[in-house]
C-alpha positions in Angstrom: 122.7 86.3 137.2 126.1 85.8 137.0 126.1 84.5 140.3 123.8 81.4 139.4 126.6 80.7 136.1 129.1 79.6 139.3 131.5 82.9 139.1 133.1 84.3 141.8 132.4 88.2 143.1 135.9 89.2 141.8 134.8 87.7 138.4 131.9 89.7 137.8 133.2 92.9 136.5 135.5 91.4 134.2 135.0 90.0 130.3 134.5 86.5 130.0 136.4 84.4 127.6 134.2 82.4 125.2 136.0 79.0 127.1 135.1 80.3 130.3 131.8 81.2 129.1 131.5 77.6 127.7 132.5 76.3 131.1 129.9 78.3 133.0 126.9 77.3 130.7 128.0 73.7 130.9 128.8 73.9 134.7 125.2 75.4 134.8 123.2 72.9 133.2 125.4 69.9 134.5 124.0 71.3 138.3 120.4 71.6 137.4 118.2 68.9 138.9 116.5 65.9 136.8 113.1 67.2 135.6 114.7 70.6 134.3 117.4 68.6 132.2 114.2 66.1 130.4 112.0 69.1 130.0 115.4 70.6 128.6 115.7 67.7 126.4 111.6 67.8 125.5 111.6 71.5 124.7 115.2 70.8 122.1 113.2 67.8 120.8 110.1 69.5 120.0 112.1 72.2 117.9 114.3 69.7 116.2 111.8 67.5 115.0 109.9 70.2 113.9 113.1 71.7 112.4 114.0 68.2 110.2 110.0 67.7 109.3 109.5 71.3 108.0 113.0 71.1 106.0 112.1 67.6 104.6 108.5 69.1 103.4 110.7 71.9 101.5 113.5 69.9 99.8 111.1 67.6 98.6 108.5 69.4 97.2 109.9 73.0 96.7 108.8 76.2 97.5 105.3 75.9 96.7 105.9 73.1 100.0 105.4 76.6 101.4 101.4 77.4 100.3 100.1 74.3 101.4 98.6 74.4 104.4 97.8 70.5 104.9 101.5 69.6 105.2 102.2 72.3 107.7 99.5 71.0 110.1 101.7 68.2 110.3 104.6 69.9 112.1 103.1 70.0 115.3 101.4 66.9 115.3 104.8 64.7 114.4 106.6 66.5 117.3 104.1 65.8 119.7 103.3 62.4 118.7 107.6 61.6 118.7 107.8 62.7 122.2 105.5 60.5 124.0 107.3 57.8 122.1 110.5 58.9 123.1 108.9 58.8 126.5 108.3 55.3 126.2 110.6 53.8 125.1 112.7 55.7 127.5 114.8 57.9 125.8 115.2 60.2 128.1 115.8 58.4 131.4 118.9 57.1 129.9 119.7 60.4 128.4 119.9 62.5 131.6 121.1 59.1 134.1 124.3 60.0 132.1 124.1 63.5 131.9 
């Protein structure tokens, strides 16, 4: 597996610093081909959106946010309604041309 991060055989057995860890994962995911950098993108989207939507429901109307069921349905259906949007208006075309 280590192999695939872009180290070297004499690398292997040894510790890696967090920057050289850093440098690896970044090395990794600069390399990997279109598609797997916007379903990349998609996937960190989906949680995200999710994420800010389920955090807004809670700061705004408390913990008993958390017993309603009707607001939670929402979750998935505001993710998956942003990313087709996204999608349109291209978002992520110019996102990975520059990444």
């Amino acid at each position: 597996m280590r192999e695939n991060l872009g180290l070297e055989a004499a690398e292997v057995g040894r510790m890696l610093s967090r920057d050289e860890l850093l440098q690896s994962v970044r090395d990794h995911l600069i390399g990997l081909p279109r598609p797997a950098k916007r379903l990349l993108t998609i996937v960190s989207d989906i949680f995200f959106i999710s994420a800010a939507l389920a955090s807004a429901l809670v700061f705004t109307a408390g913990p008993e946010a958390l017993i309603s069921q009707l607001r939670w349905m929402l979750v998935p259906q505001v993710a998956l309604l942003a990313i087709p949007v996204f999608w349109l208006l291209g978002l992520y075309r110019a996102v990975v041309r520059f990444i």
